[in-house]
N, C-alpha and C positions, 0 to 999 in steps of 0.2 A: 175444572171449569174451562168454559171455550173459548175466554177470552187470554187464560193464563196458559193455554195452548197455541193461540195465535201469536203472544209474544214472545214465545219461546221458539217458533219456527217463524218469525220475522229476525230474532238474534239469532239465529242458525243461518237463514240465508244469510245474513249480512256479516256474519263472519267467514260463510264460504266466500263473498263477492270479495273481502277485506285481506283474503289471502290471496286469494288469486292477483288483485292489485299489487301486492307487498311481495309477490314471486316474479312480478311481473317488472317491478323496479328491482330486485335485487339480482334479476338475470344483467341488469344492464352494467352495474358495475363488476359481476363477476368476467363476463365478455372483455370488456378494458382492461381489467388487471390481468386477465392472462396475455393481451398484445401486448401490455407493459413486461410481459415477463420473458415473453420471445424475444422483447426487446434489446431487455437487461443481458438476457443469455447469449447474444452474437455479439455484443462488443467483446472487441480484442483490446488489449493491451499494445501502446502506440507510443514507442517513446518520442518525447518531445521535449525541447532544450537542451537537449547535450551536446554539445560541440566536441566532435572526434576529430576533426581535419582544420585547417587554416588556409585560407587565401592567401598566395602572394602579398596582395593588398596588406592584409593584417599582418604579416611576417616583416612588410616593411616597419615597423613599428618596434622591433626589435633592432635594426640595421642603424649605425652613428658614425657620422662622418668624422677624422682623425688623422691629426696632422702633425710635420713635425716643423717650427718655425726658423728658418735659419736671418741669422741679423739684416741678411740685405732685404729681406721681402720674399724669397724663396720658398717654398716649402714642399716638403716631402707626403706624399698625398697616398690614402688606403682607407681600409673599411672596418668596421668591426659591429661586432652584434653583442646583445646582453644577453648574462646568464644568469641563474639563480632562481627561487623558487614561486610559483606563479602567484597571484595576489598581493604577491609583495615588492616594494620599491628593490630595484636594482642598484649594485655599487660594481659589478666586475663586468669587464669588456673583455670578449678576444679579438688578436686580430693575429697578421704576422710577425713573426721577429725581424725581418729586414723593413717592415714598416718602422717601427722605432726604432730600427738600429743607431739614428742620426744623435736622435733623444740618450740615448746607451754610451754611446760611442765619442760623441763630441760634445755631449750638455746640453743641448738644443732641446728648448722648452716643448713639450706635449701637451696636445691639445685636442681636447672629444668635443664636438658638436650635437647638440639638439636642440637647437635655432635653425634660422635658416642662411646666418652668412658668418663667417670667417670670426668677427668681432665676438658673437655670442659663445665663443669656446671658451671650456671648462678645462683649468689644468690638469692633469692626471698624471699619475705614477706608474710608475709597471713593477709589479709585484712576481713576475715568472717571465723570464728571458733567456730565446736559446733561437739562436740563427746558423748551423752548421750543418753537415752533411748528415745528421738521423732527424732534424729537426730545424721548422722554421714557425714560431708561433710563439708568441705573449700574452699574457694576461694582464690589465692595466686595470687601476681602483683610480676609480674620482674621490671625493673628496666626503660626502654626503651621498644618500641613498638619493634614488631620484626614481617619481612615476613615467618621467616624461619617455621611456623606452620600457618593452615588454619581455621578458627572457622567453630566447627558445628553448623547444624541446626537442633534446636528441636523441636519437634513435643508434641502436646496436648495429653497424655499418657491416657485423658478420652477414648479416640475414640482408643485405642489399646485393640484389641482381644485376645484371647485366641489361641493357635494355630498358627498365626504370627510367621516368617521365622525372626530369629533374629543373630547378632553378636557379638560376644565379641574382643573386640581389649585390648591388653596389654603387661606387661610387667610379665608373670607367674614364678618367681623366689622367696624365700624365704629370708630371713636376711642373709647379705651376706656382706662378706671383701673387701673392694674397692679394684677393681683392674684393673692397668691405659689399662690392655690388651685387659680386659673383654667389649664386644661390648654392647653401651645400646643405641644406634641408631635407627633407623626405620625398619632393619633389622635383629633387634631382638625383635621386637615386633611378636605375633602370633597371629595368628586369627583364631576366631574356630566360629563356626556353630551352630542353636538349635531353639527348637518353644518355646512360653511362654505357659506355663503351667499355671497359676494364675496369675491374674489381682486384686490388690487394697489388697493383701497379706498382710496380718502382723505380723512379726514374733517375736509375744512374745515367741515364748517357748527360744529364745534367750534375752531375757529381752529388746526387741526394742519395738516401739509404732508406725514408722512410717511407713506408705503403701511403697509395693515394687511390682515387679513384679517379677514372679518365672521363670526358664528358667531353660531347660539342656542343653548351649550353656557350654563348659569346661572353669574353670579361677580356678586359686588357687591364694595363697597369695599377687603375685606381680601384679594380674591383679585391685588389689583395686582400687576406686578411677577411675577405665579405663572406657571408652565409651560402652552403650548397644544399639546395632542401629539396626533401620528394614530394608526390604529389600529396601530400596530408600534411604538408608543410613543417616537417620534423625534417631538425640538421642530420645530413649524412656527412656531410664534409666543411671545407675549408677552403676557398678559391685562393692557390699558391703562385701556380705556373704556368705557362704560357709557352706553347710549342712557335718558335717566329718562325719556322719553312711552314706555317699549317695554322688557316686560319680556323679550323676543325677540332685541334687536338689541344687540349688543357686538362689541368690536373687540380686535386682539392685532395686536403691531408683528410684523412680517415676522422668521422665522429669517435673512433675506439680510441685513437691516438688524443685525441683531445681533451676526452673521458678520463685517460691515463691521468693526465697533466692535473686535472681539475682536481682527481681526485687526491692525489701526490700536497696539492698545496690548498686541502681541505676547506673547496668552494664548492657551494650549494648550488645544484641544477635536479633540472628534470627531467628523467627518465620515460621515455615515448610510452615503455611496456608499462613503469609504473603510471603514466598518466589514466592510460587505455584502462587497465587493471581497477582504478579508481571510480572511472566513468560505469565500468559495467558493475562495480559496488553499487552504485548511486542508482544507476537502471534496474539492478536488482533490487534494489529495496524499493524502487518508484512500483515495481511490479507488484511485489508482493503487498502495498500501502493500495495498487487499485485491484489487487484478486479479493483481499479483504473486504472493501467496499462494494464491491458488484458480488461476492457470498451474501455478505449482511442484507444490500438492496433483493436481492435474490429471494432470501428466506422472507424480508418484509411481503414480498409480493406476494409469494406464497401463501403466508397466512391471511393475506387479504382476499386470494381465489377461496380459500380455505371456510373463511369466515363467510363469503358471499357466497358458494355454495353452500354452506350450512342454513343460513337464511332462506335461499331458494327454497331447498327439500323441505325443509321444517313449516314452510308456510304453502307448500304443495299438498303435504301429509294434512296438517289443520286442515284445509280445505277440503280434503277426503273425508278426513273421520266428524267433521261437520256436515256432509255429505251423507255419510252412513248414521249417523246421528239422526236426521231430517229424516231420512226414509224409513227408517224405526219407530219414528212418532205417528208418520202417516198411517204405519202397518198397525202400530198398537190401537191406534183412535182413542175412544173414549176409555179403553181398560185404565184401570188405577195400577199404578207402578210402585211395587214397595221397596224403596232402595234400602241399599247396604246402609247399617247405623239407623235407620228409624225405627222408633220405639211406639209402637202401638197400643203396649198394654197398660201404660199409666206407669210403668215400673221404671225404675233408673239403673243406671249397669254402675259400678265402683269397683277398685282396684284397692286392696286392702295390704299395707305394710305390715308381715307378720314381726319377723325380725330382721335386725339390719340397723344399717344408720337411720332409715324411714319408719321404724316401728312407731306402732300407734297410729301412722298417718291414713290418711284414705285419702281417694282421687277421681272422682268421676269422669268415665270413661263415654264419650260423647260419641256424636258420627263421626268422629275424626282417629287414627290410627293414632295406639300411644307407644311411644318408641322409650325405651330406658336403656343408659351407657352412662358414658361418659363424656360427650362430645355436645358443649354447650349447644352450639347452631343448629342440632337435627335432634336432641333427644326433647323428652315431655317430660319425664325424673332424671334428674341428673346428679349422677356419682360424682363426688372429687376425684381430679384425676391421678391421685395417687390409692385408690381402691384397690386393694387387691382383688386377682377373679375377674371384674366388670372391665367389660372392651369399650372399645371407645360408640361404637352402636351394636348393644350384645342383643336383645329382642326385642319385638313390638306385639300389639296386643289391641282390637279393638271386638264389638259385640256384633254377632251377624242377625238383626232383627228376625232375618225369613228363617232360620235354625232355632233362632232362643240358645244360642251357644255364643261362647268367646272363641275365639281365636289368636292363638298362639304361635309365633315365627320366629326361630331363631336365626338371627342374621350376621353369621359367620363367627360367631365368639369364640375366642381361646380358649376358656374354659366352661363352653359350654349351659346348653338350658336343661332343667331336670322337671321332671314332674314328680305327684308326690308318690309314685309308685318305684321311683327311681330310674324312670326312662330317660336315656338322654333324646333331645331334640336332635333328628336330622335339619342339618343347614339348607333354611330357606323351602321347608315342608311343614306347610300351615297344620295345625294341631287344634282341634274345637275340647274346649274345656265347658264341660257345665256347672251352672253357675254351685258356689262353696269349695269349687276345686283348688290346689296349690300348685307353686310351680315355685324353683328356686334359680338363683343366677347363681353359676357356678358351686356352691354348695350350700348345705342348710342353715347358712348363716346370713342371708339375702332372701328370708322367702316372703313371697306373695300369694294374696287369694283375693279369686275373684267370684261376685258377687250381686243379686240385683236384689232392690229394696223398693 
C-alpha cells in the first residue's frame, strides 16, 4: 500500500537526518576528550614541598645563647646549637669545652638561653667534656625536652671542599656583666658569610692536635662553640679559633670530629645523606602516586575517545545503510517483498524434541532465528549448564519462506552439530534442512526434527 510506503520512507529519512545529528554531537566530545588527553600526556611530574636546603634564617633557630655565671655578675659568654632527631623536641647542646670550662672547673652555675635576656636561662649540665690539645667541645643536656630550638643536620665534613660558601651563626660578644636588659635572643645572634680556605687543617702553631676547617666567615669570642654550616645549611663544623695577627683566618672543629663524640655518648642527630636519602624516598613515592594517576586519568580518556568515536561511526554507518535502505524502496516501487521468515502458505514451521531432556516438546519456529545452548541471555531452548556436549551458543535454526526449507548453523560448538546422515556441521556454514529432517547436538542423545504443519 502507498501509504504504508510513504511511512516507511519518511522513517528512513528521519533516521538518516537522526544519525547524521547524533554523529554530529558525538564528534564534539570525541574532539575534547582527545585535547583532554594531549593534555593529560605532557604533564611532568614537579616535585613540590620538600625542603632539601635551610636558610640562615631558619638555622638560627637551632643556635642558644650559654653562659657561665660567676658570683660577681660576671660571666663567661659562647654559643651552641641543638641536636637530635628532627620533629622531635631537643634536650642535647653542643658547644666548646673552654666555653664551660668555668662551669667544670670552678662550679659556676650554667646556663642555656631561649628567651631573649640573661634572666630566662635554663640550668644545664654537661654530659661530655674535653678542653685539651686533641679536643675542645661539650655536650650540655637541659633539664626537659624543649620545642623552643630546632636540631641541625650534619653533613660528612670528608666530602667538604675548599672554596665552599660557608656561615657562621652566633653570639660575637666578649666577657661580659649580666644584664637583665641586654638582649641574648635570636635577634642577637649575627650571621656572617665566607669560603673554606683549608680542609683537615691543624692548628698546632696554637698547641691543638685536632683537624679543623679554615674559613674567613667573621666570629670572635662569643661566636665559640656556634654553628659552621654550608650553603644548604647542614653543619660542617664548629667555630673554635680565632687567628689575632688576621682578621681573615679562623678555624671550626670538623662535623666528623663531633659525629665521633655524639656517637661515643649515644646521642641522636641527623645525618645530611640520611636526611637527603629520606627526601628522595618520599619524591619517589610522590612520583610514582602521580605516574599512577595520570596512567589511570590516561586510560579514562582513552576510553572516552574510544567510546565517542564508536558512537560517531556507528551513527555514520545507520545513516548509510538507511541511506541504501531508501534507495532500494525507490528502485523496488510497487514490487511485493517477500522477506526471510514469512510464511505464505497457511503452514506453520516447528522444532520437534526427539530425545533429550526436551523430548516430547515442540516449538514453533517464527520470523525470528532460534538459537539452542546453554547461555540464558542469547539462547531460545536453553540447556542447564552442566549438559554434557551442548556449548554455551552450539546452533540456531530458523525457516527460509522463499526456499520452503530450514536452516541450520552451527555456531562454533565443542562437540559439534550432526545431521541424520551423520554429517558433521561445518562452523558457521548455513545447512537448508527440508521439512521431517533430523539434526542432533553433539550426539544421538539431543536430537531434533524439524517440521511444518
Amino acid at each position: 500500500m502507498k501509504w504504508v510506503r510513504r511511512i516507511v520512507m519518511f522513517l528512513l529519512i528521519l533516521a538518516i537526518a537522526g544519525s547524521g545529528v547524533m554523529a554530529f554531537l558525538s564528534y564534539g566530545p570525541w574532539k575534547d576528550a582527545k585535547a583532554d588527553l594531549d593534555e593529560a600526556q605532557g604533564k611532568t611530574f614537579e616535585p613540590d614541598g620538600f625542603k632539601t636546603s635551610f636558610t640562615p634564617q631558619e638555622n638560627q633557630d637551632s643556635v642558644a645563647f650559654v653562659y657561665d655565671l660567676y658570683p660577681d655578675g660576671s660571666a663567661v659568654c659562647g654559643t651552641s646549637y641543638a641536636v637530635g632527631e628532627l620533629d622531635e623536641k631537643v634536650q642535647y647542646f653542643v658547644t666548646n669545652g673552654h666555653v664551660v670550662q668555668p662551669h667544670m672547673e670552678e662550679g659556676l652555675p650554667l646556663y642555656i638561653v631561649f628567651g631573649d635576656t640573661f634572666i630566662e636561662g635554663i640550668e644545664a649540665e654537661v654530659v661530655f667534656y674535653q678542653f685539651d690539645a686533641e679536643l675542645d667541645m661539650a655536650i650540655i643536656k637541659i633539664p626537659q625536652p624543649t620545642s623552643e630550638r630546632k636540631p641541625v643536620i650534619i653533613r660528612d665534613t670528608s666530602e667538604v671542599e675548599t672554596g665552599e660558601k660557608v656561615t657562621a651563626i652566633g653570639y660575637p660578644d666578649k666577657a661580659m656583666e649580666v644584664d637583665i636588659t641586654k638582649s641574648v635572643g635570636k635577634s642577637a645572634q649575627t650571621v656572617t658569610s665566607g669560603v673554606i680556605a683549608k680542609v683537615d687543617f691543624v692548628p698546632s702553631a696554637y698547641g691543638f692536635s685536632y683537624k679543623s676547617l679554615q674559613h674567613d666567615a667573621f666570629i670572635s669570642h662569643g661566636n665559640s662553640g656556634g654553628p659552621l654550616l654550608d650553603q644548604n645549611g647542614f653543619l660542617v663544623g664548629m667555630n673554635t679559633l680565632t687567628n689575632p695577627d688576621s682578621e681573615n683566618v679562623h678555624f671550626a672543629i670538623t662535623a666528623n670530629e663531633i659525629k665521633q663524640r655524639l656517637d661515643a655518648n649515644k646521642i641522636k642527630y641527623v645525618k645530611s645523606e640520611d636526611f637527603l636519602d629520606d627526601i628522595e624516598d618520599e619524591i619517589s613515592s610522590e612520583k610514582k602516586k602521580f605516574e599512577k594517576k595520570q596512567k589511570s586519568e590516561i586510560s579514562d580518556i582513552e576510553d572516552e575517545i574510544t567510546e565517542a568515536r564508536n558512537k560517531f561511526f556507528i551513527f555514520v554507518i545507520a545513516g548509510g545503510v538507511c541511506a541504501v535502505v531508501l534507495l532500494i524502496l525507490f528502485i523496488v516501487g510497487n514490487k511485493k517483498v517477500v522477506m526471510v521468515g514469512e510464511q505464505d502458505d497457511g503452514k506453520k514451521s516447528y522444532l520437534y524434541c526427539e530425545k533429550g531432556l526436551f523430548a516430547g516438546q515442540k516449538y514453533e519456529i517464527t520470523g525470528q532465528t532460534m538459537t539452542i545452548g546453554r547461555d540464558t541471555h542469547s539462547c531460545t531452548i536453553v540447556f542447564p549448564e552442566e549438559t554434557p556436549g551442548i556449548s554455551s551458543n552450539h546452533c540456531s535454526i530458523y525457516f527460509d519462506a522463499r526456499t520452503k526449507a530450514f536452516v541450520l548453523t552451527d555456531n562454533g560448538s565443542t562437540y559439534g552439530t550432526y545431521l541424520s546422515d551423520g554429517r558433521k556441521l561445518t562452523k558457521g556454514v548455513p545447512e537448508q534442512l527440508l521439512p521431517g529432517s533430523t539434526f542432533a547436538l553433539a550426539d544421538k542423545a539431543n536430537e531434533f526434527k524439524v517440521d511444518r504443519e
